[in-house]
C-alpha positions in Angstrom: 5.1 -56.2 -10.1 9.0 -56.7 -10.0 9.8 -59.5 -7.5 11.7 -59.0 -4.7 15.3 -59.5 -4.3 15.3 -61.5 -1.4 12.8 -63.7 0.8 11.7 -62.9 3.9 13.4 -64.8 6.8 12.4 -64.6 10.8 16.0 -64.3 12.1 14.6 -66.6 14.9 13.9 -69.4 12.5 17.6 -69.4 11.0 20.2 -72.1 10.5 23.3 -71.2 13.0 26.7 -70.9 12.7 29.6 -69.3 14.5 32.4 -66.5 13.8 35.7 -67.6 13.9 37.4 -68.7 17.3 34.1 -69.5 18.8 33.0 -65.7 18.4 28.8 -65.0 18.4 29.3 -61.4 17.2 31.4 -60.2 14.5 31.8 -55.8 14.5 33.1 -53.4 12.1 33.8 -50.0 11.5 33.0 -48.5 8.5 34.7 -45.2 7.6 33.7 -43.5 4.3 35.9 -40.7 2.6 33.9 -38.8 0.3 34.8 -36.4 -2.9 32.6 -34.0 -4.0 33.2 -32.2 -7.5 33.3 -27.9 -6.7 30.2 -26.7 -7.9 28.6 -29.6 -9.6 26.5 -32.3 -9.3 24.7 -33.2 -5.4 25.8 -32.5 -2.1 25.6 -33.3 1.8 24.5 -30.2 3.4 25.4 -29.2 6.9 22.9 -25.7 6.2 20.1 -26.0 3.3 22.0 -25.8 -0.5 22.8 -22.4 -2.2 23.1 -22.1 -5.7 26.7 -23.1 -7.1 29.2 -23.2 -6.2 28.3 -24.2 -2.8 31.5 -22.8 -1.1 29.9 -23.9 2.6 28.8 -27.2 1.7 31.7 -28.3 -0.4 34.7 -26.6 2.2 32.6 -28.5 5.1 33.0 -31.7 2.9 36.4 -30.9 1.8 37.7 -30.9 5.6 37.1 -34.6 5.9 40.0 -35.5 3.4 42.1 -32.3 4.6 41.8 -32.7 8.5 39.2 -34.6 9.4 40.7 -38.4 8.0 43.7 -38.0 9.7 42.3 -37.0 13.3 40.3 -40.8 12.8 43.7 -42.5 11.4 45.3 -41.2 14.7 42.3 -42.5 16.7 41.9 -46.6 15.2 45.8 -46.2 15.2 45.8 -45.4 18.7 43.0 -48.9 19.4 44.3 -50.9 17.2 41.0 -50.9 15.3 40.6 -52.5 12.2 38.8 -50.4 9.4 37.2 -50.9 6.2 37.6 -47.7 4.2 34.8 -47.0 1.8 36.2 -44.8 -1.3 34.9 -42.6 -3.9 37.3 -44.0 -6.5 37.9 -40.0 -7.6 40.1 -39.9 -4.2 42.8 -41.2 -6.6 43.4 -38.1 -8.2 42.9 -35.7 -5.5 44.3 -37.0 -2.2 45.7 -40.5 -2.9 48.1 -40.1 0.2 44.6 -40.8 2.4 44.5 -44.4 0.7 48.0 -45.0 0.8 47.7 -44.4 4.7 44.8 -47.0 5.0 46.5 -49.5 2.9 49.6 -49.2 4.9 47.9 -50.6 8.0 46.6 -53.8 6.1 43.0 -51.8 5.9 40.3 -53.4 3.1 39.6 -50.6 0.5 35.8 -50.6 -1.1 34.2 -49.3 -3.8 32.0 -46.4 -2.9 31.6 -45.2 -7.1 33.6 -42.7 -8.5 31.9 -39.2 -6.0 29.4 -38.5 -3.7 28.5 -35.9 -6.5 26.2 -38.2 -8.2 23.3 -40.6 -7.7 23.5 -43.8 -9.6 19.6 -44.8 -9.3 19.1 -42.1 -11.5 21.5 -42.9 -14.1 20.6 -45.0 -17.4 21.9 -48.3 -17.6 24.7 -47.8 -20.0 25.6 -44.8 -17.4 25.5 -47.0 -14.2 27.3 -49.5 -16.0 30.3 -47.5 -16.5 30.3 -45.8 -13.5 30.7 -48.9 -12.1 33.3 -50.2 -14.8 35.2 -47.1 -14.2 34.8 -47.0 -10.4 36.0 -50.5 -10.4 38.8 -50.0 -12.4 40.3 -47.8 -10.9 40.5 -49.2 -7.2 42.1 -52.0 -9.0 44.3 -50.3 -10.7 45.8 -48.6 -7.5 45.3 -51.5 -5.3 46.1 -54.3 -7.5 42.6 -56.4 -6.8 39.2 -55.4 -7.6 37.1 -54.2 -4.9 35.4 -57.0 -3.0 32.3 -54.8 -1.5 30.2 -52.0 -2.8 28.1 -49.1 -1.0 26.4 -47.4 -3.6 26.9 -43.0 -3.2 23.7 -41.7 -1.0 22.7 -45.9 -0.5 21.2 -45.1 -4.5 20.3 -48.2 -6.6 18.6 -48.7 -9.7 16.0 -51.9 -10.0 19.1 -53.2 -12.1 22.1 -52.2 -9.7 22.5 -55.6 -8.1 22.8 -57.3 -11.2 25.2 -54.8 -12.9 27.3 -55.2 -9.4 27.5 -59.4 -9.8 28.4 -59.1 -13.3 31.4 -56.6 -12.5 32.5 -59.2 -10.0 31.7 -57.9 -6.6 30.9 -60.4 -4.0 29.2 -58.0 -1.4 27.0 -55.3 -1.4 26.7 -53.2 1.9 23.4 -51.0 0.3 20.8 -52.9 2.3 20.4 -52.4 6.0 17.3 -55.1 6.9 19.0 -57.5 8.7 22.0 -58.1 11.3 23.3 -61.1 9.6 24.3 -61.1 6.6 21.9 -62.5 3.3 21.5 -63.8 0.1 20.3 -60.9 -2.8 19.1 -62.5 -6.2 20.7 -61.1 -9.8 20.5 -62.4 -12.9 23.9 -63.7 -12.6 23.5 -65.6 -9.4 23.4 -64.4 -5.6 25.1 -61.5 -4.4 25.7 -61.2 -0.8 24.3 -58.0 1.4 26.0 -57.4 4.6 24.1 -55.1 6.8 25.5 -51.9 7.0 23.9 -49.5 9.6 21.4 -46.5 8.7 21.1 -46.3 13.0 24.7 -46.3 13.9 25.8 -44.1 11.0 26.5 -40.5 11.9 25.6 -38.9 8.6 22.1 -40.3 9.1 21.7 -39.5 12.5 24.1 -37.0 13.4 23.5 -34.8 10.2 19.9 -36.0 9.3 18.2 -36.0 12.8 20.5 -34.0 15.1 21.8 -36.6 17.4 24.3 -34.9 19.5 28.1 -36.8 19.7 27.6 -37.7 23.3 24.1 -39.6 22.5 25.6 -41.2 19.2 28.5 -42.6 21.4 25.7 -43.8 24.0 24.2 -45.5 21.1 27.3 -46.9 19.6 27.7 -48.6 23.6 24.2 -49.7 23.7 23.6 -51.5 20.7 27.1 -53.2 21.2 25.8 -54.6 25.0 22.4 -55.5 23.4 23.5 -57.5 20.3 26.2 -58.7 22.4 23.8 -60.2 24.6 21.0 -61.3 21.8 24.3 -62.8 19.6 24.1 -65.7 22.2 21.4 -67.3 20.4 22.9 -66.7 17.1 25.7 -65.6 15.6 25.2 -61.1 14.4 27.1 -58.4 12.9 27.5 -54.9 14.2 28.6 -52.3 12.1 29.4 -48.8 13.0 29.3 -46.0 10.0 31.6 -42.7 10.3 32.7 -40.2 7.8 35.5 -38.3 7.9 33.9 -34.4 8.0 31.0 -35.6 10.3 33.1 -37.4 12.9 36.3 -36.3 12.0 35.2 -32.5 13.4 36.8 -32.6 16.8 34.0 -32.3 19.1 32.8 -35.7 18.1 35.7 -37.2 17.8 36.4 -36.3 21.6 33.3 -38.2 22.0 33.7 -41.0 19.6 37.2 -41.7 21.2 35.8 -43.3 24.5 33.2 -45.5 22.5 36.2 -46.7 20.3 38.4 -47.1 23.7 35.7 -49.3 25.4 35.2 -51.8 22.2 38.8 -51.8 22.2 38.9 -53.3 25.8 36.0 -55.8 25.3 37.7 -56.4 21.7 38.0 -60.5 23.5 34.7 -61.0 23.4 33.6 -60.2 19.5 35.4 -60.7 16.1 36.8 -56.9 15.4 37.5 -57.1 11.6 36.2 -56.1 7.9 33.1 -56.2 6.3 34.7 -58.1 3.3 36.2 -60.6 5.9 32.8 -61.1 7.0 31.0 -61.6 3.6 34.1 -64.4 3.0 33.6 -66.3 6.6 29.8 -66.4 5.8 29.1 -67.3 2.0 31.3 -70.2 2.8 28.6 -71.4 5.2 25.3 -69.5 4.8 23.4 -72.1 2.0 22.5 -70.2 -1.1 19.2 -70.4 -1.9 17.5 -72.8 -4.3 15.2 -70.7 -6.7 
């Protein structure tokens, strides 16, 4: 039996600490831009696959780095909303004017692997390795850092991923969604910090994978903010809200989405609005790493 990567914890048993300027719950907004290769490899399906090339699947894909990007740029511009934009690294080639726009507002750029085409739990090792390697690279080349964070395509990890991740040099991993504060992982190489990314608030989950309609995913977005606003009094939580561009980027959500993004905007005084990766650097300089 392979042991876990992390202890359990009761969040009600926890050591506290605080968010910067006194803050008790830190939000962010995730928003993931996904390529997918024309008639290879996986896809998200809005209607059930056809044989390749999958010309509705793909084009409905396709409109989140043609149309659907730019409607949510417009829309964070507009709130003055802070992003982290989560990248298949093969953006670069095809449509690198919709990083340049993210960069350009001060946004942090992560890793997301190379395309949504492929799983990397079911790779080989020397096959997840590189995608990583050449994932890695090439965010740094463009960006000139490495990537901080990680989401692996479709959430997919090998028993090994985690390790191969700390030894590339990532410092967060946003894979694992079994907590609202952030955690310890063990690798081989030493921890690795998770920070909860949401499978809830995440419209490709719910949206896409259980037919939520925009106006309840909005009324979910406002009540978990009230909720954890009100638990985060005992202890100090993080919120994070997942979009993709060709989910909520299609205009009848983002009409929808725009007045959920307006009202955080106006309470924006009473959380930390910021990045995932400013997150994982506030908290593994004060959450204690776990003696083994």
């Amino acid at each position: 039996m392979r042991a876990p990567r992390y202890k359990y914890s009761a969040i009600t048993k926890r050591a506290g600490y605080s968010w910067p300027n006194g803050k008790s719950l830190a939000l962010y907004l995730a928003l993931n831009v996904e390529q997918y290769k024309f008639g290879e490899g996986i896809i998200e399906e809005l209607v059930p696959a056809a044989e390749p090339p999958d010309v509705l699947n793909y084009s409905w894909c396709d409109y989140g780095t043609r149309v659907g990007i730019w409607r949510l740029l417009e829309l964070v511009e507009e709130f003055r909303i802070p992003v982290t934009l989560l990248i298949n690294s093969d953006l670069y080639a095809v449509c690198p004017e919709v990083v340049d726009a993210f960069r350009q507002r001060g946004d942090e750029i992560a890793c997301h692997g190379r395309t949504n085409s492929e799983r990397q739990g079911e790779m080989s090792e020397a096959d997840e390795r590189t995608l990583i390697e050449d994932s890695t690279l090439a965010v740094k080349k463009h960006e000139g850092k490495a990537p901080a964070g990680w989401l692996s395509p479709w959430i997919s990890e090998s028993h090994r991923t985690p390790d191969l991740l700390k030894a590339a040099g990532y410092r967060y991993v946003l894979d694992w969604c079994s907590d609202d504060q952030p955690f310890w992982l063990r690798t081989v190489g030493g921890p690795l910090l998770a920070v909860p990314y949401p499978q809830e608030l995440n419209d490709s989950s719910t949206m896409i994978g259980r037919f939520v309609s925009a106006a309840d995913f909005t009324a979910m977005i406002n009540d978990n903010f009230y909720e954890m606003l009100r638990q985060s009094i005992r202890q100090p939580l993080v919120m994070g809200i997942a979009l993709h561009a060709h989910i909520s980027g299609q205009p009848f959500r983002l009409a929808h989405l725009r007045q959920a993004l307006a009202h955080l905007a106006s309470r924006r005084e009473d959380f930390w609005f910021t990045h995932a990766g400013t997150i994982a650097d506030h908290v593994s300089r004060l959450l204690p790493v776990p003696v083994e």
